[in-house]
N, CA, C and O of each residue as an XYZ file, in Angstrom:
664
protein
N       1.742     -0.742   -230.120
C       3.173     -0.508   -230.263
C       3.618      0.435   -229.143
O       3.018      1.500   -228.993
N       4.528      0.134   -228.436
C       5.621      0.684   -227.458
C       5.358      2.255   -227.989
O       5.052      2.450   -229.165
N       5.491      3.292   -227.094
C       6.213      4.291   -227.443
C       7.420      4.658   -227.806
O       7.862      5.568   -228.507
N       8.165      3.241   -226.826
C      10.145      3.156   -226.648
C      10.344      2.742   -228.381
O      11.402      3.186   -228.827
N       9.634      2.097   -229.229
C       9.899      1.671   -230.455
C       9.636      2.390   -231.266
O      10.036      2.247   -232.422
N       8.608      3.720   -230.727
C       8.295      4.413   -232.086
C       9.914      5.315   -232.129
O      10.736      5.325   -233.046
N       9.982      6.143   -230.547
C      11.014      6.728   -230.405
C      12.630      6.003   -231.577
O      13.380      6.624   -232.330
N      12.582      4.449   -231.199
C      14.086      4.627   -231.659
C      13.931      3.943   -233.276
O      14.851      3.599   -234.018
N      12.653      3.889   -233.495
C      12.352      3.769   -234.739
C      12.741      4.806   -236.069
O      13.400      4.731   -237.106
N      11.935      5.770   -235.382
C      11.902      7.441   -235.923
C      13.788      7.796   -235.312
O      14.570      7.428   -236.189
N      14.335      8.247   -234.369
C      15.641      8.071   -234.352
C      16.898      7.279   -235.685
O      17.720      7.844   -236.406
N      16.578      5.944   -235.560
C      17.128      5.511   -236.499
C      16.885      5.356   -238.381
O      17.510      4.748   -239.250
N      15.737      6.187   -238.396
C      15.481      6.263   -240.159
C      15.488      7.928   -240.389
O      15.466      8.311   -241.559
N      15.527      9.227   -239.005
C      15.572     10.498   -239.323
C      17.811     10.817   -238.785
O      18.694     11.614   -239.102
N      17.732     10.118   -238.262
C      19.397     10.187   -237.819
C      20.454     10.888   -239.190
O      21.087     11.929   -239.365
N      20.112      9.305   -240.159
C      21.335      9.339   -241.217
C      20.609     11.327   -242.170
O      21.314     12.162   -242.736
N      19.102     11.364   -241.943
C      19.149     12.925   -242.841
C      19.320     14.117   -242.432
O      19.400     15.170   -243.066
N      19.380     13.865   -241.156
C      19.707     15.149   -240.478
C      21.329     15.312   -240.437
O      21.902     16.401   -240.443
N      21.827     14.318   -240.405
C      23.237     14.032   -240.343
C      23.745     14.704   -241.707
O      24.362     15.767   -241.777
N      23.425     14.004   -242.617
C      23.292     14.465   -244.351
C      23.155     15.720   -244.261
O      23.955     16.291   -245.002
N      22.343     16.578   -243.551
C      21.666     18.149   -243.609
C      22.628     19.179   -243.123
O      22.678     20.370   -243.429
N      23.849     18.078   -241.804
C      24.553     19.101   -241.551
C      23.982     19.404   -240.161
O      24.636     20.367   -239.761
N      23.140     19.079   -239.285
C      22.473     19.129   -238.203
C      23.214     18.102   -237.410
O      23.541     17.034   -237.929
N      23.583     18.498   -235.730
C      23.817     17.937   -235.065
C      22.468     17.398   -234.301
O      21.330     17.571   -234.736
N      22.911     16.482   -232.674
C      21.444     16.032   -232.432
C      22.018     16.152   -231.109
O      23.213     16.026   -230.845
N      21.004     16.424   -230.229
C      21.178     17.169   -229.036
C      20.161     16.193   -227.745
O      19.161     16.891   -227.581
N      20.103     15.576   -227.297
C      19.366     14.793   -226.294
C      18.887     15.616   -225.537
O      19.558     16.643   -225.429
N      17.846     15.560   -224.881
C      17.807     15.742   -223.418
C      18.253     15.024   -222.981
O      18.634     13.979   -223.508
N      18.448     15.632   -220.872
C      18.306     14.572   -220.045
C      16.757     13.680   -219.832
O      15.584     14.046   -219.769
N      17.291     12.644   -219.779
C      16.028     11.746   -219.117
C      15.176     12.441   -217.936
O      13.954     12.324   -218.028
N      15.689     13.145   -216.848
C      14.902     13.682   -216.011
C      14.425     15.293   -216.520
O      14.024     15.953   -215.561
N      14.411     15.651   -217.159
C      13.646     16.517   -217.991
C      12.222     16.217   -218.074
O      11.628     15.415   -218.794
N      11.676     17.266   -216.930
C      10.327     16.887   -217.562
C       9.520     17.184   -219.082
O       8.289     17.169   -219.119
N      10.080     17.367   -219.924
C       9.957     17.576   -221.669
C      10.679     16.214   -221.846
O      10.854     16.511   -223.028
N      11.024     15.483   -221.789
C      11.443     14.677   -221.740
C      10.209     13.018   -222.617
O      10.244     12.208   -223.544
N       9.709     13.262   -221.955
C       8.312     12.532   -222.385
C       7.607     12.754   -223.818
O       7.108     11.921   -224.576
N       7.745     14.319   -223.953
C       7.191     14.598   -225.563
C       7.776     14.943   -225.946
O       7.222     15.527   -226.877
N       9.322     15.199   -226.030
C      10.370     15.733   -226.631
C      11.627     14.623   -226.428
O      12.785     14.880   -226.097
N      10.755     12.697   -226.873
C      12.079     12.174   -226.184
C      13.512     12.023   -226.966
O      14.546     11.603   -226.446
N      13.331     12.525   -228.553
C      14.139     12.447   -229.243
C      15.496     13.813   -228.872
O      16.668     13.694   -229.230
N      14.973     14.936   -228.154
C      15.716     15.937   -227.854
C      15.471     17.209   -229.426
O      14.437     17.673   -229.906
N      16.548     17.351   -229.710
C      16.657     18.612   -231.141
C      17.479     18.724   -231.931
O      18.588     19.069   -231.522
N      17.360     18.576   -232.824
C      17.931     18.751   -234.078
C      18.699     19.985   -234.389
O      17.753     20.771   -234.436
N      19.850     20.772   -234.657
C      20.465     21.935   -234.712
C      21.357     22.124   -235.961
O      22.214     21.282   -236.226
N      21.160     23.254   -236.757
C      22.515     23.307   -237.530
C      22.401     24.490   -237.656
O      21.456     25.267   -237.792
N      24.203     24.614   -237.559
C      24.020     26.704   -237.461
C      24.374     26.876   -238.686
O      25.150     26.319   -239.462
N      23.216     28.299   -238.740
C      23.763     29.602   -239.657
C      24.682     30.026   -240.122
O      25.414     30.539   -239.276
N      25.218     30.103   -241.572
C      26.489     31.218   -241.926
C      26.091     31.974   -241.433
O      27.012     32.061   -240.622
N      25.191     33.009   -241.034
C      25.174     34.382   -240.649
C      24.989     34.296   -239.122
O      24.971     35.295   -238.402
N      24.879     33.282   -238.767
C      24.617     33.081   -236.869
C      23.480     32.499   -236.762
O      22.612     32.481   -237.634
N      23.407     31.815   -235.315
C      22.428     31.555   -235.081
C      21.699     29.722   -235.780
O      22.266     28.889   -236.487
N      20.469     29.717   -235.252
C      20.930     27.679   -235.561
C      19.000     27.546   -236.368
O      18.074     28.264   -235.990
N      18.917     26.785   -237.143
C      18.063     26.044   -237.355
C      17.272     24.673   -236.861
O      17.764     23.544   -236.848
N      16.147     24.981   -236.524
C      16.045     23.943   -235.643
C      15.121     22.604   -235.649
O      14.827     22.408   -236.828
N      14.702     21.882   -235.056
C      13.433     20.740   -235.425
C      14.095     19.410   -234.392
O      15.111     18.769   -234.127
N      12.373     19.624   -234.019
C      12.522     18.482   -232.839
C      11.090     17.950   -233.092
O      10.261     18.737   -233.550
N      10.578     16.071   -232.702
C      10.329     16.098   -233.033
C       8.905     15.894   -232.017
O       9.446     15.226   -231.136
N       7.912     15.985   -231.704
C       6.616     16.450   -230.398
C       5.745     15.200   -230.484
O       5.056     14.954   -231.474
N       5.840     13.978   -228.787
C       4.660     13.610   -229.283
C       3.973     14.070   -228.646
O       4.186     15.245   -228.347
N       2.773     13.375   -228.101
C       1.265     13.938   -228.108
C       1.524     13.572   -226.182
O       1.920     12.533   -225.654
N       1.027     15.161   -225.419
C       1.681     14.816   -224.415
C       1.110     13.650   -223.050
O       1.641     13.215   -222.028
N      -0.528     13.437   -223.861
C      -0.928     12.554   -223.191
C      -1.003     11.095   -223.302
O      -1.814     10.205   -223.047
N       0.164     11.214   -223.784
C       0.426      9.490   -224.447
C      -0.181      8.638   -225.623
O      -0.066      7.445   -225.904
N      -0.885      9.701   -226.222
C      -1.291      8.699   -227.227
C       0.053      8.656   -228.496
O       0.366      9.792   -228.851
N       0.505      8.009   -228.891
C       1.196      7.575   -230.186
C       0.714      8.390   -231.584
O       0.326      7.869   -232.630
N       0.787      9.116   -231.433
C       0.930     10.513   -232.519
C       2.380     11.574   -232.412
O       3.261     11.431   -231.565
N       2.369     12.207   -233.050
C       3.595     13.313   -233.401
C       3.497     13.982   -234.232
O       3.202     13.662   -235.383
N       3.813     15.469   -233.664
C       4.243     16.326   -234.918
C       5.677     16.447   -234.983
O       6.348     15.800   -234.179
N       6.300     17.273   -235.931
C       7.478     18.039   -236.154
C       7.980     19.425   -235.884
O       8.044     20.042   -236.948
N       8.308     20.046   -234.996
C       8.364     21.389   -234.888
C       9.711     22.036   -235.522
O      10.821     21.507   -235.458
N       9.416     23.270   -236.143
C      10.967     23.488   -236.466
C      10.934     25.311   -236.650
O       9.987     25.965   -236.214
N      12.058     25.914   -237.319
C      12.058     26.950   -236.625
C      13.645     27.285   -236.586
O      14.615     26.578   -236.310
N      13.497     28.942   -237.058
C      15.348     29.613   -237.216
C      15.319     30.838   -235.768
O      14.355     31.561   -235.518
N      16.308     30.811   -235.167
C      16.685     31.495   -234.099
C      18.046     32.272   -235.104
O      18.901     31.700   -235.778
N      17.819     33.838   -234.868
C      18.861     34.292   -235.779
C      19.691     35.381   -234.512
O      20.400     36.350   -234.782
N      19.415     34.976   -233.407
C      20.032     36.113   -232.218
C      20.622     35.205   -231.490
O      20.624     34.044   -231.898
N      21.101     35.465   -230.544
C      22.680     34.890   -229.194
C      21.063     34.487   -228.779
O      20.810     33.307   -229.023
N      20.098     35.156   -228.278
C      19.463     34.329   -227.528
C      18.016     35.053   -227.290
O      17.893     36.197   -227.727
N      16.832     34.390   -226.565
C      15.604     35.457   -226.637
C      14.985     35.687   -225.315
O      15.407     34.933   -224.438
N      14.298     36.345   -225.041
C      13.483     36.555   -223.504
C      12.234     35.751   -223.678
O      11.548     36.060   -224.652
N      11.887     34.954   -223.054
C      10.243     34.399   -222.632
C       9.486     35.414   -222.412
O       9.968     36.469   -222.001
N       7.646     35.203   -222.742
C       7.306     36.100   -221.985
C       7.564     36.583   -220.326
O       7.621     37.770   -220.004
N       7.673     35.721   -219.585
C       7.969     35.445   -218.501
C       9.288     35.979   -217.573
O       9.505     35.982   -216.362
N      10.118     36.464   -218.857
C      11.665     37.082   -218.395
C      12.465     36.479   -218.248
O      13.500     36.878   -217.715
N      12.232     34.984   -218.775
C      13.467     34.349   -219.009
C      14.828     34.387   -220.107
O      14.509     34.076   -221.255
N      15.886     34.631   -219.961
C      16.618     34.329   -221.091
C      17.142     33.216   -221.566
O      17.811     32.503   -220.818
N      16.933     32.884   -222.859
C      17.544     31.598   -223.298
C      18.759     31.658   -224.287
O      18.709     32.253   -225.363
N      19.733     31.060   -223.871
C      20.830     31.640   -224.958
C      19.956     30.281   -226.478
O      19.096     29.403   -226.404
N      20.815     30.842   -227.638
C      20.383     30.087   -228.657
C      20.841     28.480   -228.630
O      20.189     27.485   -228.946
N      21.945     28.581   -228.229
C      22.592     26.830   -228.402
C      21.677     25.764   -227.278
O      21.977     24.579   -227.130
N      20.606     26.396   -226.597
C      19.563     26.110   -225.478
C      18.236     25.947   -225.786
O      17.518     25.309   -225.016
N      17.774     26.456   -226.859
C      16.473     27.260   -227.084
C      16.055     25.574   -228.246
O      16.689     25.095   -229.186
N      14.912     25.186   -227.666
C      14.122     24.551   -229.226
C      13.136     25.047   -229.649
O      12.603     25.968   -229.030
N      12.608     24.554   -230.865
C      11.669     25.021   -231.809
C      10.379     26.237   -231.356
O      10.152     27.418   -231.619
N       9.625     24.953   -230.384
C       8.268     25.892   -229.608
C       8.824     26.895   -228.800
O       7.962     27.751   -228.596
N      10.002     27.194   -228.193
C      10.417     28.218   -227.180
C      10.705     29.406   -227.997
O      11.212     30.436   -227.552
N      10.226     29.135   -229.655
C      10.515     30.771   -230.422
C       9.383     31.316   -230.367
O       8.316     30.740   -230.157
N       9.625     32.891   -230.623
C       8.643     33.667   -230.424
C       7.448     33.082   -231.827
O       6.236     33.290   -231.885
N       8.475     32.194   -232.991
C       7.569     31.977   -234.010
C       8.414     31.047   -234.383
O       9.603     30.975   -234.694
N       7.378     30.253   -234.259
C       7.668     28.632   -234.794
C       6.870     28.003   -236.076
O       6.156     28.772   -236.719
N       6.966     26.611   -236.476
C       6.167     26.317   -237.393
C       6.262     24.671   -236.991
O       7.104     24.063   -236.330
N       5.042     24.221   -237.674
C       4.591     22.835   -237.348
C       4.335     21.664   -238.284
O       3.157     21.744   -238.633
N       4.774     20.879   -238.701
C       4.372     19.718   -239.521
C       3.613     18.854   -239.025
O       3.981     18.243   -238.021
N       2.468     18.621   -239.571
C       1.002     17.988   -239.779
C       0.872     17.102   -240.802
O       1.237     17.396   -241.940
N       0.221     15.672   -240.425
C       0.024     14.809   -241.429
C      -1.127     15.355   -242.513
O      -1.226     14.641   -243.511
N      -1.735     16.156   -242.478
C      -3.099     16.361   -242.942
C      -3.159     17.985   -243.510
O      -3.034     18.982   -242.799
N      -3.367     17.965   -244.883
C      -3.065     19.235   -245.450
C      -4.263     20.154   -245.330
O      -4.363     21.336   -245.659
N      -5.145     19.338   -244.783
C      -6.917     20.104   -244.288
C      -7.127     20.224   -243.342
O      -7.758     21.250   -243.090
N      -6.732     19.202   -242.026
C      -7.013     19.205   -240.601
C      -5.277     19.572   -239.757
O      -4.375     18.976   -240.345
N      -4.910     20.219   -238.837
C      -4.796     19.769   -238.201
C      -4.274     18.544   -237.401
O      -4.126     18.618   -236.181
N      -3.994     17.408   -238.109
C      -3.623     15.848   -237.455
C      -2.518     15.430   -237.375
O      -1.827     15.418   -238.394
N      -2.067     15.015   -236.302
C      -0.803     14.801   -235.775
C      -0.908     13.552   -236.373
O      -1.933     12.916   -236.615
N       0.905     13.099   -236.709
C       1.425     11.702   -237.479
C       0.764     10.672   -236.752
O       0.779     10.727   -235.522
N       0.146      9.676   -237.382
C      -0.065      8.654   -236.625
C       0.641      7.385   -236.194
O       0.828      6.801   -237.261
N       1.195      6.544   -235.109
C       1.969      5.714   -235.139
C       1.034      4.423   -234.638
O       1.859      3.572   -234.306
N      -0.231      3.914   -234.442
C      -0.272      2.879   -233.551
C      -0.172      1.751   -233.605
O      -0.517      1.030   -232.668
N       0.371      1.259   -234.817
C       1.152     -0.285   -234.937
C       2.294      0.017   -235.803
O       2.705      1.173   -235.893
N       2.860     -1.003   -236.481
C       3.885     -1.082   -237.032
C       3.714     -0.646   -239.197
O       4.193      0.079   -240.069
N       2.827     -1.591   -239.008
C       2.258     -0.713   -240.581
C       1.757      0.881   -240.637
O       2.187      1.580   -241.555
N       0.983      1.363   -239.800
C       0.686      2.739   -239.870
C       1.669      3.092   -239.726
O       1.949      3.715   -240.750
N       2.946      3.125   -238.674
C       4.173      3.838   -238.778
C       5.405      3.927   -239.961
O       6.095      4.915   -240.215
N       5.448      2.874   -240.461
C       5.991      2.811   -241.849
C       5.235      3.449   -242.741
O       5.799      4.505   -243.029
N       4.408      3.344   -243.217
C       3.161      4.878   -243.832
C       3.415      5.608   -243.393
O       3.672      6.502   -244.201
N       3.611      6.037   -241.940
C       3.963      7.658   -241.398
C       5.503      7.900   -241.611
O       5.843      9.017   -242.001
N       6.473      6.925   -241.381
C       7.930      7.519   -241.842
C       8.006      7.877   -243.091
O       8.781      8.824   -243.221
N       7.332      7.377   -244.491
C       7.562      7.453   -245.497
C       6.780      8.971   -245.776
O       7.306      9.636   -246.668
N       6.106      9.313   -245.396
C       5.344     10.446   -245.428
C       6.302     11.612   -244.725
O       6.565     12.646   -245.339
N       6.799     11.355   -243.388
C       7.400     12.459   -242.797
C       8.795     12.353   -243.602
O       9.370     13.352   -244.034
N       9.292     10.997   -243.764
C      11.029     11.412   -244.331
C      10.974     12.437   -245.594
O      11.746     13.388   -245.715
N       9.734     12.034   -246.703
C      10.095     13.034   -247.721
C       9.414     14.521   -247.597
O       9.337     15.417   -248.438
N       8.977     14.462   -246.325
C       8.328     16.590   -245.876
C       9.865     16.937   -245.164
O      10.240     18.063   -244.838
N      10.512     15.881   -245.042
C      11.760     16.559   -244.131
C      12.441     17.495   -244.941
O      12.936     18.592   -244.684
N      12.326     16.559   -246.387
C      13.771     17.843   -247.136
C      12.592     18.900   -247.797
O      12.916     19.839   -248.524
N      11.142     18.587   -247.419
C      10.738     20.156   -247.875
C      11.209     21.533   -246.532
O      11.492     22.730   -246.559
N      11.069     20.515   -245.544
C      11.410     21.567   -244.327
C      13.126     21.871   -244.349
O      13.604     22.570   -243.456
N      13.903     21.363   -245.303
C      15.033     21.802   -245.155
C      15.090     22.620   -246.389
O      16.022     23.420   -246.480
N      14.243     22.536   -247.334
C      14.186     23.740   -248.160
C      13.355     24.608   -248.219
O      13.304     25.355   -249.196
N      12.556     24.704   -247.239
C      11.936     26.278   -246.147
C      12.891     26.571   -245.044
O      12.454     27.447   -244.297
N      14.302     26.013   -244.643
C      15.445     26.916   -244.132
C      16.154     27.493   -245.000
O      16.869     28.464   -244.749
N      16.043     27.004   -246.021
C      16.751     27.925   -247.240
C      16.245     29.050   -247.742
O      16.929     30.050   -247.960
N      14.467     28.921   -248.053
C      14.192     29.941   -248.606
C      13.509     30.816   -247.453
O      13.182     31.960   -247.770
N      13.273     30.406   -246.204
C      12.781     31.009   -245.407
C      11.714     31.573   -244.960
O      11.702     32.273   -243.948
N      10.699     31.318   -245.682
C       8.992     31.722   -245.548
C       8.098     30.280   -246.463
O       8.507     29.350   -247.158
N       6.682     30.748   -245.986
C       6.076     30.409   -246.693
C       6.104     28.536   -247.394
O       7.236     28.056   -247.328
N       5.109     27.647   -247.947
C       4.908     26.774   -247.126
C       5.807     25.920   -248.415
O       5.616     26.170   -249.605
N       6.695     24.994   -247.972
C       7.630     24.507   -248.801
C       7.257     23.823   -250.575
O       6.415     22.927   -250.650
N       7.916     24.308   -251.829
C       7.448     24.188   -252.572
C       7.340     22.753   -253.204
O       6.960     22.468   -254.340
N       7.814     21.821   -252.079
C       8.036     19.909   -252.551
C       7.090     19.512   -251.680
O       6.974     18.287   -251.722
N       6.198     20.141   -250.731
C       5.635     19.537   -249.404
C       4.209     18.849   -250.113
O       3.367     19.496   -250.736
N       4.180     17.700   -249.905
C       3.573     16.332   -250.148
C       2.508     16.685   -249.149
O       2.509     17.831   -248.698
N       1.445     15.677   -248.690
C       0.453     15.606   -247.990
C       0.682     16.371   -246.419
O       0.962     15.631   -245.475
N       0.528     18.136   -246.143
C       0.963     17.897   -245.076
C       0.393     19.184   -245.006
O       0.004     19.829   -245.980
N       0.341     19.638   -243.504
C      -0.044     21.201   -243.162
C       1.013     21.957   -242.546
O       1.688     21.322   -241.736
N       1.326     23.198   -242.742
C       2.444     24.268   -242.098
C       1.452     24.883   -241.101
O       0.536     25.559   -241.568
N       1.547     24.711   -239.743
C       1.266     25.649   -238.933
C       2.058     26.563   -238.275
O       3.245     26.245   -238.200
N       1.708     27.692   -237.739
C       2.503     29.070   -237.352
C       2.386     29.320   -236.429
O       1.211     29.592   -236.184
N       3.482     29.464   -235.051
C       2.856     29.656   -233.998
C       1.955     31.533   -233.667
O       1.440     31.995   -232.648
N       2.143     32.116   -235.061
C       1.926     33.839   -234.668
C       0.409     33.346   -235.237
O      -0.565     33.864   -234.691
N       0.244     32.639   -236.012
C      -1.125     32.269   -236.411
C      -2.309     31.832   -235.414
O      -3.536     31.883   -235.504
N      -1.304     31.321   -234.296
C      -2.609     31.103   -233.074
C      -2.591     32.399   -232.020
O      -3.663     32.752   -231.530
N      -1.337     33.112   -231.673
C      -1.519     34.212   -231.376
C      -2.553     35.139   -231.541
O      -3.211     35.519   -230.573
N      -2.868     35.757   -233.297
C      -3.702     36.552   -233.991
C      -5.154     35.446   -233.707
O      -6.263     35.977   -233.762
N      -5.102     34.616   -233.544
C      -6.566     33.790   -233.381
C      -7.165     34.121   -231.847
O      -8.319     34.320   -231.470
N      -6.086     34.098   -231.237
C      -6.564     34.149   -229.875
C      -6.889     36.294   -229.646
O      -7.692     36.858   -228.903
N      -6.177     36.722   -230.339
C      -6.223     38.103   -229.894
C      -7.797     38.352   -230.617
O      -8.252     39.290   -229.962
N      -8.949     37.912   -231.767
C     -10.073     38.308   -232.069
C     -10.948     38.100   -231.079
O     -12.124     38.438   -231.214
């Protein structure tokens, strides 16, 4: 299966819930080099108190037909990279927070969604559409790993941080 089909596959069955959620949808440009594993662009809906909620969705950057979900609340105008960059918030996606989180097909490993024909991907939409509204009710409650989440793993990006600092 195409990559171009998983893309407007996943597009057209996550569109109408993000829409529902109150989230706008944000493209990249095509010449973006993120562009390739980020071809859906990001998902956004702002804060009553400021600031946007986010989720985009990652494939695998060496082409194999897998994906995760990244998502993630920005509650400031905007943040510094390590590097000294500033990003205002209406700019910024998921992995560019200082702390992000990750949706995983696999509540033991690790494993990115699988897509490589047309039946495994219908198994994988039905799996990711109903972790979506657990991830929209971990923007509500804001921590900790959603209390509807079906077959799946929460990863943290401060969790590989503290791994790498032992």
């Amino acid at each position: 299966m195409k990559r171009t089909q998983i893309v407007e596959m996943l597009q057209n069955r996550l569109e109408k819930i993000f829409a529902d959620q109150n989230f706008n949808h944000h493209k990249q440009h095509h010449n973006d080099p993120l562009a390739k594993a980020f071809p859906l662009g990001v998902y956004k809906r702002f804060r009553d108190k400021g600031g946007f909620d986010l989720v985009d969705i990652q494939f695998d950057k060496n082409g194999k037909n897998s994906f995760v979900v990244n998502f993630g609340v920005i509650e400031t105008s905007s943040i510094v990279t390590p590097w000294g960059d500033r990003i205002a918030a209406e700019n910024i996606t998921p992995s560019e927070l200082p702390e992000y989180y990750r949706l995983f097909k696999s509540s033991f490993f690790w494993q990115w969604f699988p897509a490589n024909n047309e039946n495994q991907l219908e198994k994988t939409m039905s799996l990711v559409e109903s972790n979506i509204m657990s991830i929209f009710e971990w923007f509500s409650n804001g921590s900790g790993l959603p209390k509807n989440a079906k077959k799946m793993s929460i990863w943290n990006s401060s969790q590989e941080e503290s791994r790498n600092e032992n």
